[in-house]
VOBA-1610 file (N, C-alpha, C; in pm, whole numbers, padded with zeros to 5 digits, always signed):
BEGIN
Unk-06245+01615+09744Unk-06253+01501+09655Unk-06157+01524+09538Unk-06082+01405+09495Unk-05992+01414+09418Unk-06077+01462+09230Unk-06039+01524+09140Unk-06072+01530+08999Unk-06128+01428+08953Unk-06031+01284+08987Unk-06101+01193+08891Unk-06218+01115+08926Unk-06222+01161+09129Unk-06363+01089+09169Unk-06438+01160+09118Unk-06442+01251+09123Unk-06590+01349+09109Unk-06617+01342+08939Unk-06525+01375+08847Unk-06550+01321+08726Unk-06593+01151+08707Unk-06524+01052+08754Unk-06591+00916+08729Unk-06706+00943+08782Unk-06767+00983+08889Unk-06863+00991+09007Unk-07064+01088+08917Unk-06944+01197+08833Unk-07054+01246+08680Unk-07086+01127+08572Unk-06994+01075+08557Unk-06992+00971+08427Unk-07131+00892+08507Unk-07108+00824+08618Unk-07186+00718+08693Unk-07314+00788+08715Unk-07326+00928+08697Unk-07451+01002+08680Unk-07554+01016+08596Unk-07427+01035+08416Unk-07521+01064+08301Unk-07511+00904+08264Unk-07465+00822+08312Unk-07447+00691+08250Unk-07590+00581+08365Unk-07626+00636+08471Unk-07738+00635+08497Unk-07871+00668+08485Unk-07855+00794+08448Unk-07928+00826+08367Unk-08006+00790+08198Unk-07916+00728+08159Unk-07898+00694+08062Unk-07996+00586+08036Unk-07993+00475+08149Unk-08036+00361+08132Unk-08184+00400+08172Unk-08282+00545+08185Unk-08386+00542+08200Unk-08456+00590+08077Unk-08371+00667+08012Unk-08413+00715+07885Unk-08406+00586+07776Unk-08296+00540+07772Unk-08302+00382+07707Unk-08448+00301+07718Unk-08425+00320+07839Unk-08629+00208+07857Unk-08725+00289+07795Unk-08675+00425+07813Unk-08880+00500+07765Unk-08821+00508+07599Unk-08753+00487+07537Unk-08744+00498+07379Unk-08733+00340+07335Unk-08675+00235+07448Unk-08704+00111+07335Unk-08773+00017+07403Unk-08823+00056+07512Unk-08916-00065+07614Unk-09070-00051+07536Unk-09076-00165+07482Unk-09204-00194+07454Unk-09326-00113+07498Unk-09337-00133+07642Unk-09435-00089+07715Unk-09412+00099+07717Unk-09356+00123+07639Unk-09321+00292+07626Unk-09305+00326+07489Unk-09249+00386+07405Unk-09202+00425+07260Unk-09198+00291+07162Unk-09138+00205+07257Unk-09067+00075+07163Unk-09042+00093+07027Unk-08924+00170+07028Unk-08812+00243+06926Unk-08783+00093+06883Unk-08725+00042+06706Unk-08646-00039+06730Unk-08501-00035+06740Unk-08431-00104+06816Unk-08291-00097+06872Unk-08218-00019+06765Unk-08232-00070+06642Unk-08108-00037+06548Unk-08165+00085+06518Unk-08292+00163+06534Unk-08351+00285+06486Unk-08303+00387+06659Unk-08316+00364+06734Unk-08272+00401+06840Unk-08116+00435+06861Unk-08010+00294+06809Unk-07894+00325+06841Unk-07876+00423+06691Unk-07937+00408+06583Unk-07856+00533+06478Unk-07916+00660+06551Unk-07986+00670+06627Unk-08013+00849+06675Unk-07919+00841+06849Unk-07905+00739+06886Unk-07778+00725+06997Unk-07674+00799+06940Unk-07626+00756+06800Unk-07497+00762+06757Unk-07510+00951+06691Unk-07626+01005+06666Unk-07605+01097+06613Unk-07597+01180+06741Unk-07645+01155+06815Unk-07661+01200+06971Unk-07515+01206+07045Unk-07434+01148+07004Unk-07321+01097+07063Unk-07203+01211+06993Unk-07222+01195+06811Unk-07126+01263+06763Unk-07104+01417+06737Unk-07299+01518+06777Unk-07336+01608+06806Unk-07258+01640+06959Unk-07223+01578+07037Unk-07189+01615+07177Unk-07056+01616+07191Unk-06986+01549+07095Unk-06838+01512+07082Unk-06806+01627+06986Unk-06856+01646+06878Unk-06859+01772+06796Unk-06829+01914+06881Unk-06921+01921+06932Unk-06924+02024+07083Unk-06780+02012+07157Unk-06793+01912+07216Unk-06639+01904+07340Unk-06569+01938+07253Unk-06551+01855+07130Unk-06397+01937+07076Unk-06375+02035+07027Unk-06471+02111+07017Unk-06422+02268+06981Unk-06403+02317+07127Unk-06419+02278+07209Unk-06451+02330+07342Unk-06282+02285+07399Unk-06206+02201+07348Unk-06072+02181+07423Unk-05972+02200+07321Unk-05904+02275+07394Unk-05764+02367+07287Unk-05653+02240+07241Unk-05702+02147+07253Unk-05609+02035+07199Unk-05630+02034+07058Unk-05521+02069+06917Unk-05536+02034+06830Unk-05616+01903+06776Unk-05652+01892+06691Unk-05673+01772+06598Unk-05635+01702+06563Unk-05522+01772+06501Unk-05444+01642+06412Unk-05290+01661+06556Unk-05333+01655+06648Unk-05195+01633+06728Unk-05147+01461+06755Unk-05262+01404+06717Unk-05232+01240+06769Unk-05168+01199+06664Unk-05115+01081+06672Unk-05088+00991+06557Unk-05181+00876+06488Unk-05186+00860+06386Unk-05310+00761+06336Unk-05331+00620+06399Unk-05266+00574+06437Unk-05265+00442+06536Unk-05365+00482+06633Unk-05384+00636+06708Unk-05435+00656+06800Unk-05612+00701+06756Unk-05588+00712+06661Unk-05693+00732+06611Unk-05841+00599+06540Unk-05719+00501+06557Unk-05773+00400+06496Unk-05837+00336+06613Unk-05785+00340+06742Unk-05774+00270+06819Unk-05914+00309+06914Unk-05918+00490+06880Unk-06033+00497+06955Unk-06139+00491+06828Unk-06111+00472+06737Unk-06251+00413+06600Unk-06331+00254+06689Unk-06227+00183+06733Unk-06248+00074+06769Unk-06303+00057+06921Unk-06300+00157+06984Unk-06367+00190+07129Unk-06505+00258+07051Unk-06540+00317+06973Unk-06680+00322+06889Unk-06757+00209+06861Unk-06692+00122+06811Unk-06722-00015+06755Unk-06745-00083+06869Unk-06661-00113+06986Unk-06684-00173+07086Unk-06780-00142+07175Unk-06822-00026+07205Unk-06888+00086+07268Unk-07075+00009+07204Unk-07063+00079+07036Unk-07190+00044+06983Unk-07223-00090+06951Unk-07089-00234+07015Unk-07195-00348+06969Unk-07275-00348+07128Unk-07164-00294+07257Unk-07243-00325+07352Unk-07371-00255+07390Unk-07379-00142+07346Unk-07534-00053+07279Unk-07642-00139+07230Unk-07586-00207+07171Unk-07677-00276+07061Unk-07732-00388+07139Unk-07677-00455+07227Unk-07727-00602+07288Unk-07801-00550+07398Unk-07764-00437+07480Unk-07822-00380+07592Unk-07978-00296+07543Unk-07975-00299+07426Unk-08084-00183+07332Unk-08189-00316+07314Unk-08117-00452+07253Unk-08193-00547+07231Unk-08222-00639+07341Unk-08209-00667+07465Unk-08232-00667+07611Unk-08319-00626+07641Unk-08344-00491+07639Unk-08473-00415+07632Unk-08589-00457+07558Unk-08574-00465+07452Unk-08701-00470+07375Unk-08724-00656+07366Unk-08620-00723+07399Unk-08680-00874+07415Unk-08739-00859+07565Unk-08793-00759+07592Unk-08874-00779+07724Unk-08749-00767+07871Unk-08657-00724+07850Unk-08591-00683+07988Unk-08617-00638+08074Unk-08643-00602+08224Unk-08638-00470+08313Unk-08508-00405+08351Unk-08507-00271+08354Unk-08371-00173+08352Unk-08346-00263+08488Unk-08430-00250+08590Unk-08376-00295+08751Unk-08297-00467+08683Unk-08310-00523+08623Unk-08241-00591+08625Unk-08116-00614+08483Unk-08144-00550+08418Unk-08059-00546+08265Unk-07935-00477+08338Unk-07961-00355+08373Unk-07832-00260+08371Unk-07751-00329+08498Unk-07795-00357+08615Unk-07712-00494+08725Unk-07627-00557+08643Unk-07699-00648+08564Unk-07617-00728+08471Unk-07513-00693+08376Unk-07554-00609+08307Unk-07464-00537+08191Unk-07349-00454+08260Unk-07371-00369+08397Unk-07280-00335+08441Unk-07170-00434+08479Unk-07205-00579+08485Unk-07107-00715+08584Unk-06986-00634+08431Unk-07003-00526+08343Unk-06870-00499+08297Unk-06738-00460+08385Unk-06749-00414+08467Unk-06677-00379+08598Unk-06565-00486+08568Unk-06634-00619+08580Unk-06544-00745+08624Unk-06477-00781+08507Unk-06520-00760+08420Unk-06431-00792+08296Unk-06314-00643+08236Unk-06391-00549+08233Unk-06231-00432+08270Unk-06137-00454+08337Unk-06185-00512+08462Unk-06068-00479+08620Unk-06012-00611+08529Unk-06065-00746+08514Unk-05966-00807+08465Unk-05850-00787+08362Unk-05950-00778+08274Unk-05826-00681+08133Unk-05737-00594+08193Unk-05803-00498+08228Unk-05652-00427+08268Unk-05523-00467+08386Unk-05580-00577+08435Unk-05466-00632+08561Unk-05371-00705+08396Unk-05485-00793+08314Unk-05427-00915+08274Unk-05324-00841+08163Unk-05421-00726+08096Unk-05309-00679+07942Unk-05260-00540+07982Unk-05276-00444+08079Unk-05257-00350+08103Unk-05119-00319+08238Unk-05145-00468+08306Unk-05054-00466+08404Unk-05054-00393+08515Unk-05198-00326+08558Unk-05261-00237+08642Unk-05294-00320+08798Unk-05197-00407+08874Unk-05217-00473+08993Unk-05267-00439+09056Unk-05368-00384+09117Unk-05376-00327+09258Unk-05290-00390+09356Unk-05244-00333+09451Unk-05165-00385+09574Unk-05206-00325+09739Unk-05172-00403+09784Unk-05250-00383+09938Unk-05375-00388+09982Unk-05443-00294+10052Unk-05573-00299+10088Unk-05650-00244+09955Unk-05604-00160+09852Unk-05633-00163+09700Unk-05682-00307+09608Unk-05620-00405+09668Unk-05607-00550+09642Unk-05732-00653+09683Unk-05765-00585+09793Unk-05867-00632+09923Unk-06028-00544+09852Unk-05995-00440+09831Unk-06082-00363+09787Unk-06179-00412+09641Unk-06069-00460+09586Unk-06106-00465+09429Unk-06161-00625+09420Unk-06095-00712+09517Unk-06157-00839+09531Unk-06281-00876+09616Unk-06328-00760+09715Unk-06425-00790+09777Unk-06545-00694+09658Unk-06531-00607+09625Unk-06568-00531+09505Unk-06622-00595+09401Unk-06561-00703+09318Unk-06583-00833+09224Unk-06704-00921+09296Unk-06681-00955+09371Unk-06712-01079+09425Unk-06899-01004+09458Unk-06922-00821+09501Unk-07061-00812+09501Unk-07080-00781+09399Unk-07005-00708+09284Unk-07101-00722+09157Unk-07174-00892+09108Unk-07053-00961+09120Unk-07104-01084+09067Unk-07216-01137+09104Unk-07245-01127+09269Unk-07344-01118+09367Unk-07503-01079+09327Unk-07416-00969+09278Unk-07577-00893+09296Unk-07613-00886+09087Unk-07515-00937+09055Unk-07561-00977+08888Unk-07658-01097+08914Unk-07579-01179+09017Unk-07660-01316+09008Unk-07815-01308+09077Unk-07844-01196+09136Unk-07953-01196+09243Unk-08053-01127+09162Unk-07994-01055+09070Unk-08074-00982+08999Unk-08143-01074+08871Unk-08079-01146+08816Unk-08139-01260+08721Unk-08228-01339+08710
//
């Protein structure tokens, strides 16, 4: 298996995971954390682990340039509003079996962005792949609702 399957393939692990611990801290019927009290210990949770990795990779600090820095400030921001609606999903009475279906239909809006602003085509049976791919998330967003 190639590096980046098996790494995306972890992500799709702790990011599954994820969505069970989410329910037992803000699902009503469990802890029922409120969202915004939940996502500030998300976020301390987040910058404790990032704290960690980066002492852990010999990449300087200040090696980027500030543009680059800004840019992933704004993948924070983007990151924690979608935290926040998926946190409040939950506690307006959601089920994970059907919230995280839905919230994942993100798939379809990446693959778009990046064909539309990134210029990332797929081509060939890559092409075939990514359109039959779309078409069951959307599927199974809609079945799940």
């Amino acid at each position: 298996m190639e590096r980046w399957l098996f790494l995306a393939f972890m992500a799709a692990l702790f990011w599954g995971g994820n969505a069970v611990l989410v329910k037992l801290a803000v699902g009503k019927e469990y802890y029922g954390l409120e969202p915004s009290r939940a996502n500030f210990f998300v976020g301390l949770g987040v910058l404790t682990t990032m704290l960690i990795y980066d002492r852990m990779t010999p990449v300087p600090f200040y090696s980027a340039k500030m543009p680059v820095y800004a840019l992933s400030f704004l993948v924070g921001i983007v990151w924690a509003l979608g935290n926040i609606f998926a946190f409040r999903s939950i506690e307006a009475g959601g089920k994970m079996s059907q919230v995280v279906p839905i919230y994942n239909t993100n798939t379809l809006i990446a693959v778009f962005l990046v064909i539309v602003l990134l210029k990332e085509v797929p081509t060939g049976a890559d092409l075939i792949r990514v359109i039959a791919g779309a078409i069951l998330i959307t599927v199974g967003a809609i079945l799940v609702s």
